[in-house]
C-alpha positions, 0 to 999 in steps of 0.5 A: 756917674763917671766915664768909662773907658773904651780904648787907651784913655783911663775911665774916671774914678771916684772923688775920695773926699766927697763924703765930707760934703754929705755928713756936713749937710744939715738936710742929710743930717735931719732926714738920716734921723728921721729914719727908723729901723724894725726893732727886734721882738721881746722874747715875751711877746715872741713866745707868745705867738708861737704854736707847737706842731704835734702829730700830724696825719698827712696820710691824706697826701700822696703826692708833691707838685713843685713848680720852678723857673728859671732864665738867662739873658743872653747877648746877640752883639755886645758891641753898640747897638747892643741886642740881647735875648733871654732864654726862660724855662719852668714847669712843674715837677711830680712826684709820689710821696711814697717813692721818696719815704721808699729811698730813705729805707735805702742803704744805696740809691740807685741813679735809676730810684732818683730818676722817678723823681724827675718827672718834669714837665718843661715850658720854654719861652724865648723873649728878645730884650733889646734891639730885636724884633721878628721879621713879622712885626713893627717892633720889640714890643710888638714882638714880645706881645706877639710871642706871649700870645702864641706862647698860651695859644699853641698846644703844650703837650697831648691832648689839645693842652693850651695854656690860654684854655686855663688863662680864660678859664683863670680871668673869667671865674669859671670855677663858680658855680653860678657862671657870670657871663658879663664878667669882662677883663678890659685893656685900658689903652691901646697897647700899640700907642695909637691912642684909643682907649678900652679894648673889652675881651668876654669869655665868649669872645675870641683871645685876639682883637684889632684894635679900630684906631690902628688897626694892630692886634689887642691880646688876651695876653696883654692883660699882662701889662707888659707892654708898660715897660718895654721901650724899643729903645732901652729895651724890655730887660726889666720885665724878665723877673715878672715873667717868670714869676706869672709864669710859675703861677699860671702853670699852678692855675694850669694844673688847678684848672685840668684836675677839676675839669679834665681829670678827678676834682677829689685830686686835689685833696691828695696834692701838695702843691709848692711854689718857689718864692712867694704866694704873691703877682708883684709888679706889672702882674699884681693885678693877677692877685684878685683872681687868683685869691678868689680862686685859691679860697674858692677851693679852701672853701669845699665847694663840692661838700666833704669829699669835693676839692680842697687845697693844699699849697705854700709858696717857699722863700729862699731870700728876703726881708723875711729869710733875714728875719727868721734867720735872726730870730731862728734860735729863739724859737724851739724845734718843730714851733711855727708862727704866722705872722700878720700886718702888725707884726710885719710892720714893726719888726720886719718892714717898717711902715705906718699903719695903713693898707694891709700889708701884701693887701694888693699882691698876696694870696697866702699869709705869712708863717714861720716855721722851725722843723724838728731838725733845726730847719727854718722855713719861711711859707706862705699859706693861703687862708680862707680869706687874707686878712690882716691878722690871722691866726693858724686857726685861720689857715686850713692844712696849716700843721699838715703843710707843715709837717709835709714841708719838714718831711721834705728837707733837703740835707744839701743846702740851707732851709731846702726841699727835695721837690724844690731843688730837683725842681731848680736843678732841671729848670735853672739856666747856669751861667757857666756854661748854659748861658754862654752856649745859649749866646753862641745858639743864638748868634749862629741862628740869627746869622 
């Protein structure tokens, strides 16, 4: 890495040559070689993995519940010893099926028809990332720790809604019938560093322990981890894309949790539920997986007999390894065809792997489907089936044709491969840079001062 500039001095720039020491090199040479790159499908086999949709009852479904996030980080003081902030607001949005299919038969759309779109329910979470702390803790980590506790502890909204009543809820399973009170969730060390080891939380116990050692608060909240990856010194800048994704998914759980024990179970059957990205926890909160696909094919699985919840939900990619590869393979495939595609398929023509662990065994909760919509559209979904498996097959996946008939439904004409619930859902969540982020910074400064 070269030295930057900071005052009159010039900053050092790059060797134009040094190319030539690294194409000469035997060892680079043999590892370049090595290396492998996903081969495309054969039109064959492509065709023969592919599933027409045909006409689909969705009349069972009245309703859409799209669930965004979004954040910005935000700078205190640029100058050393920098300290930055970070702004995160999501939550879902609902709206009625019907009130969409009405504005279609419209020749003007009224501001005030696109308003009962916008039925959102925001969540705001402020996190510092680097050399801040709160006047009531040691440190940023502390400080971060503290913050998301209150965060799920505090009430949202009427009613007494707590996020932590649907965390607790989530952790200890009790959606089953046959309640297992020994469940437990353990925080393997001391989140504070002394040392101690575990730290064991049970649903009946309270979400806030101290820990013996030290003597410094163990959280619920910290089954997170996030604690992993904060240092005081370089900061916590690196656990924001985790957050936002956990967030997103346990505002799902949040809603799962309320119609099945607070309001009509039967609901469920007349939702769909969409995710922004990926059915999946990555990272620091890839644990959060294992309750939340027990969960997910807990209600595939009607526990409550036919007129008891079900499921219908997808999570819906807008960039990655996947996005890329559909938009490769998008004109070989007819209008209103879709493909689910397993480990094998994933390993050879998308991410190239050996065989071994199933692939997203350890972070998904849905399979991977392709879908080209009847006007051209390609859409990347990740549909939960009763049980992940390696290889699915559409017949493995409950509401398949009728999610996606719903999804092609739901188009939205302003940008590529887009649904209306999605984008309204970004557009009221989103933090611009220009000029959200830069009146976050001047919020903040003035507020610190």
């Amino acid at each position: 890495m070269g030295y930057t500039s900071k005052g009159r001095k010039p900053f050092e720039r790059a060797s134009k040559i040094a190319h030539v020491d690294i194409i000469k090199n035997p060892d680079v040479q043999a590892y370049v070689g090595q290396c492998v790159l996903p081969s495309a499908p054969k039109p064959e086999f492509l065709d023969s993995m592919l599933a027409q949709l045909g006409n689909v009852d969705t009349s069972a479904v009245t309703a859409v519940i799209a669930v965004d996030g979004g954040y910005t980080e935000t700078y205190l003081r640029e100058e050393y010893p920098s300290a930055s902030i970070a702004f995160f607001t999501f939550g879902p949005l609902l709206f009625e099926i019907a009130e969409l299919r009405a504005l279609d038969k419209k020749k003007f759309i009224a501001p005030e028809d696109l308003a009962r779109l916008k039925r959102i329910e925001r969540y705001t979470l402020v996190l510092p990332t680097k050399g801040v702390c709160r006047k009531d803790q040691p440190s940023l980590s502390a400080t971060i720790r503290c913050t998301v506790h209150e965060f799920f502890t505090k009430t949202h909204g009427e009613d007494d809604d707590k996020l932590i009543t649907s965390l607790k809820w989530f952790l200890f399973r009790r959606w089953k019938r046959n309640l297992d009170d020994t469940f437990e969730q353990v925080i393997e060390h001391c989140p504070s560093g002394c040392g101690h080891g575990a730290t064991t939380f049970h649903y009946a116990d309270q979400v806030e322990k101290v820990c013996p050692v030290c003597g410094q608060p163990v959280y619920l909240t910290d089954v997170f981890r996030l604690h992993e990856r904060i240092d005081d010194e370089l900061g916590a800048g690196g656990i924001s894309a985790y957050v936002i994704t956990m967030l997103e998914q346990l505002v799902l759980v949040h809603l799962f949790h309320n119609i099945l024990e607070r309001l009509k179970p039967s609901l469920m059957r007349n939702i769909l539920f969409i995710k922004d990205g990926p059915l999946a926890f990555f990272g620091l909160v890839a644990p959060l997986y294992k309750p939340m696909r027990e969960l997910v094919e807990h209600l595939l699985g009607e526990p409550c007999g036919p007129t008891g919840p079900t499921l219908r939900l997808a999570g819906l990619e807008k960039s990655g390894a996947f996005v890329e590869h559909a938009a490769a393979i998008q004109d070989r495939l007819k209008s209103g065809s879709h493909m689910v595609v397993g480990d094998s398929y994933i390993r050879r023509h998308i991410i190239p792997s050996e065989a071994g662990a199933t692939y997203g065994q350890n972070t998904y909760y849905g399979q991977k489907v392709l879908f080209r919509a009847s006007d051209g559209e390609m859409y990347v979904a990740t549909i939960p089936a009763r049980s992940y498996m390696a290889n699915p097959g559409a017949s493995d996946i409950p509401h398949l044709e009728e999610t996606l008939a719903l999804i092609a439904e739901l188009r939205c004409s302003m940008y590529d491969n887009s649904l209306i619930p999605v984008a309204l859902a970004n557009k009221l969540v989103s933090l611009s840079d220009f000029p959200s982020q830069r009146i976050l910074t001047t919020f903040a400064r003035e507020s610190m001062r």
